[in-house]
VOGUGU-227877 format. One line per 2 residues: number of its first residue (from 0); their letters; for each residue x, y, z of N, C-alpha, C. Coordinates in Angstrom, 3 decimals. Example, Ala and Ser with C-alpha at 12.3 -4.5 7.8 and 13.67 -1.06 7.14 Angstrom:
0 = as = 13.190:-5.690:7.800:12.300:-4.500:7.800:13.200:-3.300:7.800 ~ 12.850:-2.250:7.080:13.670:-1.060:7.140:12.900:0.030:7.870 $
//
This chain:
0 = xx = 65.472:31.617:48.062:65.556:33.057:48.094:64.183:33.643:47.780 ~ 64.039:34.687:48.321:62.662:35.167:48.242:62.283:36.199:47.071 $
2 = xx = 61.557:36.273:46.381:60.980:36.788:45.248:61.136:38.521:45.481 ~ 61.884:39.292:44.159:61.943:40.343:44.193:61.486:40.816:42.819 $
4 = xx = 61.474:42.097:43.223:61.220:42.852:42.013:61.770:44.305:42.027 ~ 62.793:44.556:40.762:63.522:45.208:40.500:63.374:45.583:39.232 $
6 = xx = 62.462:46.601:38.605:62.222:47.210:37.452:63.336:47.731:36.715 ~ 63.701:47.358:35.704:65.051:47.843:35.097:64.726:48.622:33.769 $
8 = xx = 65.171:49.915:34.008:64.968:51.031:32.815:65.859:50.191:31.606 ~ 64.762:51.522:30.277:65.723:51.126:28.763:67.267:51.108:29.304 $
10 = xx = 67.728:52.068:29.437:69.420:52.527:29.563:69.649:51.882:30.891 ~ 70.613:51.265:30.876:71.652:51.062:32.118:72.107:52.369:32.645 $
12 = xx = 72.450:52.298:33.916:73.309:53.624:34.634:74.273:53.370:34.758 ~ 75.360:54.273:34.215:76.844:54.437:34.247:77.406:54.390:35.449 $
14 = xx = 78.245:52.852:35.399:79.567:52.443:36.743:80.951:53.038:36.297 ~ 81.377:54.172:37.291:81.012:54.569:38.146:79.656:55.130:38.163 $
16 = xx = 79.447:54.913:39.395:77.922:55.887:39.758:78.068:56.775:40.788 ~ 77.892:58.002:40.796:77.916:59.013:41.892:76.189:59.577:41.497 $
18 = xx = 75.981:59.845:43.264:74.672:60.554:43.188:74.508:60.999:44.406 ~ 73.698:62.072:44.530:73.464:62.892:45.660:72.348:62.562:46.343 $
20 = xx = 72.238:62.044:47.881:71.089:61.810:48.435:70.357:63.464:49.045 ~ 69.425:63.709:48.339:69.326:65.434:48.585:68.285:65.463:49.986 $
22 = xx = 67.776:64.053:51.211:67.440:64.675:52.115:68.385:63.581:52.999 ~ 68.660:64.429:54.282:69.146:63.768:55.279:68.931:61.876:55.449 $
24 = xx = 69.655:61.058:55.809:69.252:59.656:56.021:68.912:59.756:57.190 ~ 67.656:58.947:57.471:67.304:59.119:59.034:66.698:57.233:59.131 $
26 = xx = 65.993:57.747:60.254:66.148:56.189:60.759:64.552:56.242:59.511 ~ 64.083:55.091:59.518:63.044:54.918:57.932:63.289:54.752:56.701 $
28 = xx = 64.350:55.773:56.207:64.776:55.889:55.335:65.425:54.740:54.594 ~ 65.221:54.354:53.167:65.542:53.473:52.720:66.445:54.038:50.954 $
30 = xx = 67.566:53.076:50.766:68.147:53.128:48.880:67.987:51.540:48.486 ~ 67.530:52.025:47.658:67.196:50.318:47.040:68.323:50.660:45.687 $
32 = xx = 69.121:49.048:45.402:70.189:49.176:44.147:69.428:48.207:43.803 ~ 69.747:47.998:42.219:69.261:47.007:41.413:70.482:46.826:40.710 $
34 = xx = 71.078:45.740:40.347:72.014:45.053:39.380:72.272:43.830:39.042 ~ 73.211:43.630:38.114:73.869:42.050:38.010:75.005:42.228:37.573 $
36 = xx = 75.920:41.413:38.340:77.433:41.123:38.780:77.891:40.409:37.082 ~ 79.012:41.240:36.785:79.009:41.212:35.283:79.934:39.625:35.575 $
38 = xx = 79.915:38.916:34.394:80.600:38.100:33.819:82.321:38.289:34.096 ~ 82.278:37.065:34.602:84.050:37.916:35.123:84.473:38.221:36.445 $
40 = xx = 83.676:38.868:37.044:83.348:40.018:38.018:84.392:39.687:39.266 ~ 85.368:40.543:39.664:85.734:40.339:40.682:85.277:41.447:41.856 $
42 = xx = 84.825:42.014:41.627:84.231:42.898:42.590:83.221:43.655:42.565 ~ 82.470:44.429:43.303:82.179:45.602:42.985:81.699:46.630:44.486 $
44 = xx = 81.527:47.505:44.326:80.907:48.314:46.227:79.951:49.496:45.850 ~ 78.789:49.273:47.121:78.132:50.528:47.243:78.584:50.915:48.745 $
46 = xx = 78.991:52.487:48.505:79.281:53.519:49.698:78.273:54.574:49.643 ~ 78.157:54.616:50.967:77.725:56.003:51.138:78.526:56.962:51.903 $
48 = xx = 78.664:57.957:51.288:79.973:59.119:51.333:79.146:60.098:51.947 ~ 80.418:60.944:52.694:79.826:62.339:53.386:80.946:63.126:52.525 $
50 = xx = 80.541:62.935:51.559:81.072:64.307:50.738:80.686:63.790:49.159 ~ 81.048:64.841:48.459:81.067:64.289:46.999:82.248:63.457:46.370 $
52 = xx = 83.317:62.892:47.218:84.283:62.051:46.546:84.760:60.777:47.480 ~ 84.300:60.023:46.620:84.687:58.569:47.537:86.371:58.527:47.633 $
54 = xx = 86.635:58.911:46.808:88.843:58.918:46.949:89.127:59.669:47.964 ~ 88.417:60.819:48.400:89.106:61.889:49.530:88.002:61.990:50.818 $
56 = xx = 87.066:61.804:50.585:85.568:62.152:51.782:85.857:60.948:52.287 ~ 85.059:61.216:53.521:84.838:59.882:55.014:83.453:58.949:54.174 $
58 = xx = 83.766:57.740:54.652:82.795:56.879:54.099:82.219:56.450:55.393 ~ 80.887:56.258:55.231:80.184:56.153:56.474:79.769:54.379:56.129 $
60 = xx = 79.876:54.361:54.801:79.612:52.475:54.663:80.061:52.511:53.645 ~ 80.617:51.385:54.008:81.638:49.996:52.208:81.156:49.071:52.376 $
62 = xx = 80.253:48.852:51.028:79.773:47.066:51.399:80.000:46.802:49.847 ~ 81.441:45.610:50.054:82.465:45.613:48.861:81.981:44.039:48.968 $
64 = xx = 81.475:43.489:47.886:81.155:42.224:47.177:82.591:41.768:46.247 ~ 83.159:41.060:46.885:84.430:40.424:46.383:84.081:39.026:45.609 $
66 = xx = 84.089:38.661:44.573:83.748:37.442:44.128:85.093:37.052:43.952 ~ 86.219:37.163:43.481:87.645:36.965:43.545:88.639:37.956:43.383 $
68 = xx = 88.978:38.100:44.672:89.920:39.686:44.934:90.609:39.335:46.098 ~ 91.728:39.487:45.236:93.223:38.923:46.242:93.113:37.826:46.716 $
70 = xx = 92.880:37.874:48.118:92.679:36.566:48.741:91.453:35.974:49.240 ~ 90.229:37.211:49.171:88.889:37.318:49.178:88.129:36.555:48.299 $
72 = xx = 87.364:35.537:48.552:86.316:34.989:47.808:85.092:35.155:48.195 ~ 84.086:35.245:47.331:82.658:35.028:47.670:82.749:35.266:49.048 $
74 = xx = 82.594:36.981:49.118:82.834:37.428:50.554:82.632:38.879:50.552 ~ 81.714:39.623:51.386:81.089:40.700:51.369:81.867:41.532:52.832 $
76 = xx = 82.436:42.225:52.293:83.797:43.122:53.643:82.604:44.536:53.774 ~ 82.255:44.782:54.928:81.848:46.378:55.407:83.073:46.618:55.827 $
78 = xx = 82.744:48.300:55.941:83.786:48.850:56.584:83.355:50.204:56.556 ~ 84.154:51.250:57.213:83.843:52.797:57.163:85.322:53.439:56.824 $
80 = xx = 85.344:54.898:56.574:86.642:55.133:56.269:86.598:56.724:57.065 ~ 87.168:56.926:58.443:87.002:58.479:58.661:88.559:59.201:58.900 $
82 = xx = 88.702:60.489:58.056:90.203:61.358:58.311:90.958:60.149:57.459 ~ 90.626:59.508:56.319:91.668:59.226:55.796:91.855:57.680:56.110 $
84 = xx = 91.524:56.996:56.937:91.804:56.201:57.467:90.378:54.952:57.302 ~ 90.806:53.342:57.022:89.630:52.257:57.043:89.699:51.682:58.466 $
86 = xx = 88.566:51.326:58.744:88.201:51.170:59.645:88.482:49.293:60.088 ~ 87.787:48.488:61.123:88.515:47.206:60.999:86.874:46.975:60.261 $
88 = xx = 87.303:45.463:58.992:86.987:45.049:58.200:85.605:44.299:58.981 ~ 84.435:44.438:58.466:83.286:43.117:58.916:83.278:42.148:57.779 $
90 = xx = 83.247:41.100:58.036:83.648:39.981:56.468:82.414:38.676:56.959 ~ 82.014:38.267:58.546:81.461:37.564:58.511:79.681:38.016:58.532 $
92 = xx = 79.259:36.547:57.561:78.292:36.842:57.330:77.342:35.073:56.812 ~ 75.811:35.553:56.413:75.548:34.059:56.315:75.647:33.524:55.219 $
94 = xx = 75.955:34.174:54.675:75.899:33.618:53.406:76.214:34.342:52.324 ~ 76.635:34.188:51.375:77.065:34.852:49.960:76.157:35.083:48.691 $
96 = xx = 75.298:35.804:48.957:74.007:36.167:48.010:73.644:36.584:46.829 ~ 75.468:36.623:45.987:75.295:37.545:44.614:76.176:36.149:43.971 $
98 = xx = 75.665:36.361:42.446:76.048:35.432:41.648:76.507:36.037:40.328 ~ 77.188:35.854:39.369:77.247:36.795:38.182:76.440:36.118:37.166 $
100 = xx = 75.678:37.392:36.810:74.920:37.880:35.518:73.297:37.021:36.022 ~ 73.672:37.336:37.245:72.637:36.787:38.273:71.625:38.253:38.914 $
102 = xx = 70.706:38.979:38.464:69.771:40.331:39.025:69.704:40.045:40.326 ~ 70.367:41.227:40.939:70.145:41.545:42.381:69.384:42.902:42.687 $
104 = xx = 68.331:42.691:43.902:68.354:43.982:44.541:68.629:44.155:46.094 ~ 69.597:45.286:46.279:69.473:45.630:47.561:69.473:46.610:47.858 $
106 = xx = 68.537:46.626:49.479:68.569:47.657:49.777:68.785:47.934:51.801 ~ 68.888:49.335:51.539:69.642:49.685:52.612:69.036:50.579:53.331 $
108 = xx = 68.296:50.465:54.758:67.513:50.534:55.402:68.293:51.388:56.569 ~ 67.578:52.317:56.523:68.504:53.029:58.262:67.795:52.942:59.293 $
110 = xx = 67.950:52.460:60.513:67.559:52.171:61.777:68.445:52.952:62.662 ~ 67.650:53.245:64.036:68.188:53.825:64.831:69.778:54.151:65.340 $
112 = xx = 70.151:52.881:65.308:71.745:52.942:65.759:72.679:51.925:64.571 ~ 71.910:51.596:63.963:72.468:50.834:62.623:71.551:50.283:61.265 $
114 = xx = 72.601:50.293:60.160:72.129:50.143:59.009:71.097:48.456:58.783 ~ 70.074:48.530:58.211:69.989:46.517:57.944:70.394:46.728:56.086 $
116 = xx = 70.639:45.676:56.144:70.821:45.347:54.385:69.998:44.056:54.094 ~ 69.103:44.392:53.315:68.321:43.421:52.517:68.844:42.755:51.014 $
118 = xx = 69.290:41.892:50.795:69.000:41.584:49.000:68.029:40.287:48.927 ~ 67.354:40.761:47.600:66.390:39.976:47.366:65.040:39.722:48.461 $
120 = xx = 64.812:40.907:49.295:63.714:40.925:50.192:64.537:40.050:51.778 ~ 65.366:39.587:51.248:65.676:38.685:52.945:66.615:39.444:53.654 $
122 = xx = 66.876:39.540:54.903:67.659:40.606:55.721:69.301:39.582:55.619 ~ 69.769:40.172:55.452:71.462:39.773:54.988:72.221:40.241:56.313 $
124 = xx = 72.253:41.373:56.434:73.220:41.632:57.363:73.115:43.189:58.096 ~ 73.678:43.395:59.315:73.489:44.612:60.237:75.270:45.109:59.734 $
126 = xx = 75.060:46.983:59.794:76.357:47.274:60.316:75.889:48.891:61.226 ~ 76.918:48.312:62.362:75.990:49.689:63.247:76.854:50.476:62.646 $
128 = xx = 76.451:51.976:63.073:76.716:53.323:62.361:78.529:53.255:63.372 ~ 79.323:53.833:62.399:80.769:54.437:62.748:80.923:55.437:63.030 $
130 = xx = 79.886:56.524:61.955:80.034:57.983:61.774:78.455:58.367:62.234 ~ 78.149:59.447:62.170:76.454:59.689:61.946:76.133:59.552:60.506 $
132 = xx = 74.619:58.582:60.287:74.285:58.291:59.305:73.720:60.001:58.787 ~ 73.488:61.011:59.279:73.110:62.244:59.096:74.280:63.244:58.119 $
134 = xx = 75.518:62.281:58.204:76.389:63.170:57.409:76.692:62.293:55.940 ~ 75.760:61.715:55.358:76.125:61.139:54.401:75.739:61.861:53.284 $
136 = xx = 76.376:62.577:52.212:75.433:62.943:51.208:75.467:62.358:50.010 ~ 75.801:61.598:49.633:76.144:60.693:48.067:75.950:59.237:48.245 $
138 = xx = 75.978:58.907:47.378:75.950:57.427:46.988:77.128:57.446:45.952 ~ 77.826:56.359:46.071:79.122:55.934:45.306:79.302:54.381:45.114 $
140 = xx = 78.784:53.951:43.790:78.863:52.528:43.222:79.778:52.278:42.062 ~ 80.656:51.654:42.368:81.788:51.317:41.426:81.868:49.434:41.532 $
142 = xx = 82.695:49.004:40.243:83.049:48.031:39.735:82.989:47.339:38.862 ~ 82.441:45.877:39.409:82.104:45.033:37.949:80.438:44.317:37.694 $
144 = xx = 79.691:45.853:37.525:78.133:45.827:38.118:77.495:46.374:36.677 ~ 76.614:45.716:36.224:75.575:46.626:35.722:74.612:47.201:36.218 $
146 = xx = 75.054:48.176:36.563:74.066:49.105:37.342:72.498:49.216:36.426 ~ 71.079:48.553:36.733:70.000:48.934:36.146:68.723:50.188:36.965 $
148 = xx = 69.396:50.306:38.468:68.360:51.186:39.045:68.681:51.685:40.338 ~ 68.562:52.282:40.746:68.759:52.721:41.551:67.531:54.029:42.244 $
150 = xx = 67.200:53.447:43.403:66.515:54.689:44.523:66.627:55.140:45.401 ~ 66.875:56.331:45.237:67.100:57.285:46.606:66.173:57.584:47.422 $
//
């Protein structure tokens, strides 16, 4: 795995995490997360929401890190959610890149007609856009994460 660096403030940031991306996502545009998958951990997800509530707003990306959930193992599900409704599940991928109490960073890169996802500097995985990446305004990170950083 390739060498990262992920500066981690005094204070941890509070999971849940909601935050407002205050300019449009366009293609360039990059969020870098920083964490480690707590002890235990059966899950955790970063979304990006077109509204301020991940329970009721359209999700334009779910990239849900399942370490043991339900029938899900060591297995990273995208997905989108629009009018209420999830979209069909993306689950394959190369590999399983998070470990617990193991520092991760990733980040999330917008390109023309789809997202790339990096952790740890190496390209992980594509999900093309569902919705327009232009209607996203939040970031929404929940689970079993210590959240140490995060950039908008």
């Amino acid at each position: 795995m390739s060498h990262f660096t992920c500066c981690s403030p005094c204070t941890p940031l509070n999971v849940p995490y909601t935050a407002p991306i205050s300019c449009t996502l366009q293609k360039g545009r990059s969020i870098t997360i920083c964490g480690v998958p707590r002890c235990g951990a059966t899950r955790f997800s970063v979304n990006l929401v077109c509204g301020s509530s991940f329970d009721c707003d359209d999700v334009a990306f779910h990239f849900d890190v399942r370490f043991n959930y339900g029938l899900s193992q060591c297995t990273v599900v995208r997905n989108s959610r629009t009018c209420g409704h999830w979209g069909t599940e993306e689950v394959c991928a190369p590999c399983f890149p998070f470990n617990v109490n193991v520092p991760f960073e990733m980040r999330i890169c917008t390109k023309s007609e789809k997202l790339k996802i990096y952790i740890n500097n190496s390209h992980f995985i594509d999900f093309k856009y569902r919705l327009p990446v232009q209607r996203v305004t939040f970031l929404h990170i929940q689970g079993d994460l210590n959240l140490t950083q995060v950039v908008l």
